[in-house]
N, C-alpha and C positions, 0 to 999 in steps of 0.2 A: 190735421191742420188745414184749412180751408185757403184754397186759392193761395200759395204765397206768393208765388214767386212771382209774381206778380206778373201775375198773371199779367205782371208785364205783358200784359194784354196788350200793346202794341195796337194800334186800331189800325189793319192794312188800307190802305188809301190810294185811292188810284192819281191823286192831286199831286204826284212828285215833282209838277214843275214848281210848286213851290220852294223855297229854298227855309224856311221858316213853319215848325208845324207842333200845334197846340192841339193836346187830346186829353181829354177827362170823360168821365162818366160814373153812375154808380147804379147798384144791384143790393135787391132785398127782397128776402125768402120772407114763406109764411112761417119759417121756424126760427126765426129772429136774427138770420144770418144776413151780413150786410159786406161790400164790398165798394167801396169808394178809390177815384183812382185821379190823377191827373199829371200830365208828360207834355215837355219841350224836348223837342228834336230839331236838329240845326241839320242843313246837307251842304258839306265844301265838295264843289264840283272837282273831280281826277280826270281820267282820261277817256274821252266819245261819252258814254252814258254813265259810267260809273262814278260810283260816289262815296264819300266816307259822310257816316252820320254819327253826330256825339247826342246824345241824350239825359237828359237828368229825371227821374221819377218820382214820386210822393206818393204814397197809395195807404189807406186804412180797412185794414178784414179784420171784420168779424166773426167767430164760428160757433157751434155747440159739436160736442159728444159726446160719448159716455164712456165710461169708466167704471169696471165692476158693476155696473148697474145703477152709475151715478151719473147725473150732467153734469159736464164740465162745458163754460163757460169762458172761453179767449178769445181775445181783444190783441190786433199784434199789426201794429203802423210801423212803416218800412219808409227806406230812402233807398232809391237806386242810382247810381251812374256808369255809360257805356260810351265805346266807342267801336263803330262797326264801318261794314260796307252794303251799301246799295247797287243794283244793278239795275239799268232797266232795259228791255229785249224785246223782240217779237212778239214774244211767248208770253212775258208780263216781266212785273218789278219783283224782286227777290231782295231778300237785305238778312244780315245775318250781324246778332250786337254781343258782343260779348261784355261784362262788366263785373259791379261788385255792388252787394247787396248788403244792408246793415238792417237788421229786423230786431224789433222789441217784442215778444211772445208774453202776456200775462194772464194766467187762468183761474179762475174764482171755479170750486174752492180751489184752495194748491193743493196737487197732489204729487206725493213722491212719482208715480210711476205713470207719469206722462211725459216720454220723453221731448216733445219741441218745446221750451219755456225760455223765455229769460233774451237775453240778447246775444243776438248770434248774426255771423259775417259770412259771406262766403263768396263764392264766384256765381256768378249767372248768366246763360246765354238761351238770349231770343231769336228764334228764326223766321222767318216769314216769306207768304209767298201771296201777290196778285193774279190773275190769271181771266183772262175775256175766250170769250168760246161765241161763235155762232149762232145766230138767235138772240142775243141780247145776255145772253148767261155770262155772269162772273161770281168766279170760286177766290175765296179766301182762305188759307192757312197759316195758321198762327202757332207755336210751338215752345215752350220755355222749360228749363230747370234750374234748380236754386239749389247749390251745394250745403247752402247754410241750413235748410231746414230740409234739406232731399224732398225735396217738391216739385212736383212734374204738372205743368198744365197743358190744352191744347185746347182748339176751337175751329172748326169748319163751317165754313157760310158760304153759302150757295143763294143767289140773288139774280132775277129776273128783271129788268125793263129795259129801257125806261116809260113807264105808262104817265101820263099828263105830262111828261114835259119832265120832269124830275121824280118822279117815285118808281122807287124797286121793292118788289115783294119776295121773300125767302124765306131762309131756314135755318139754323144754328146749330149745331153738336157740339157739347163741352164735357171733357173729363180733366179731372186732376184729384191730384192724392198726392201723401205721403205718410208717414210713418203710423198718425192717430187719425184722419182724415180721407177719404175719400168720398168724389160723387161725380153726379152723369146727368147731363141737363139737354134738352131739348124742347126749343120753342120758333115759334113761326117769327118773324121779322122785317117789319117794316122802314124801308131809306128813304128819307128828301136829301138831296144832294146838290148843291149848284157850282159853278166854278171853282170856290176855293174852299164852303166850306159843306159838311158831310152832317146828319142827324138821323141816327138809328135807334129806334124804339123796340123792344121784342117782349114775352110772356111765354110762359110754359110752363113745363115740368121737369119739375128736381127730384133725383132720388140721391139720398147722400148717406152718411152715418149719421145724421141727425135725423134720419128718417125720410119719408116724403113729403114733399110740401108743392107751393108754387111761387115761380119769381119773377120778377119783372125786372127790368135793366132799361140805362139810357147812355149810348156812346156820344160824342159829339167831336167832330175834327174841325178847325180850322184853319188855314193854310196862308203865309202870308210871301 
């Protein structure tokens, strides 16, 4: 099953002094797989820099795979909500969301022996990590799993500038899987980024159980 857990993509963001923060985006393979996402995250200030963050999700995947030698075809929109902690440090911002996750799984044909289908609950925790380094280099780590459909995602961005003023150029690594699904993506990525809000473009390549193909994705953060 492709991406669930949503990939609670979390889009890491270096804009924490926001207190207010809107993140959507979506992603589509040459092999008809599609990933649409969009999140409200709230940060109530605790104590020196720390923070608790409640968050609400929405996100819609789409995937293919095979089956005895057959495509199988799912379709599977999810609702998340969390409540976590924020830190921010020296070193960078870290935040870790724990919550619960309600997924509708449907696959054309049906088949007996695919086990993630139908609607399913479960626990899910996000972790994440910012990070600025010398040179202008910031590293991003992103990290989730989803009880309900035993789905593991993760993503590493590594990002260079800023050249004219607001553009970063970089990199991406993504894997995730679980039980009928997995894959491994890697593509170059481009940031415009100004005060409060963020726009990340990227391309590359997909090897997944649907095969290989190529994707293209759009994150966007805004910050209030």
């Amino acid at each position: 099953m492709k991406r669930i857990s949503c990939l609670i993509f979390l889009l890491c963001c270096p804009l924490w002094a926001n207190s207010f923060h809107i993140i959507a985006g979506s992603e589509i393979d040459s092999s008809d797989q599609s990933f649409s996402y969009i999140g409200f995250l709230k940060d109530f200030k605790l104590l020196g820099s720390s923070y608790i963050v409640v968050k609400l999700w929405g996100d819609y995947l789409s995937y293919t795979f095979s089956v005895n030698g057959d495509r199988v075809k799912a379709q599977a929109p999810a609702f998340q909500g969390g409540i976590g902690l924020k830190f921010v440090t020296d070193l960078g911002i870290f935040s870790i969301i724990p919550g619960w996750e309600s997924r509708n799984t449907t696959i054309s044909p049906n088949m007996e022996n695919v086990k993630v289908k139908g609607i399913s609950e479960g626990a899910v925790i996000v972790a994440d990590a910012y990070l600025t380094f010398p040179g202008r280099l910031v590293l991003t780590a992103v990290g989730s799993y989803s009880t309900s459909i035993s789905y593991a995602w993760g993503r590493i961005r590594l990002l260079k500038g800023d050249y004219f003023g607001n553009l970063k150029f970089g990199a991406e690594i993504i894997g995730q899987g679980n039980y009928d699904y997995e894959s491994l993506q890697l593509a170059p990525i481009l940031e415009f980024a100004r005060s409060n809000y963020s726009l990340i473009l990227r391309s590359g390549y997909k090897k997944s159980s649907a095969g290989e193909s190529i994707y293209g994705g759009v994150d966007f953060y805004i910050g209030f």
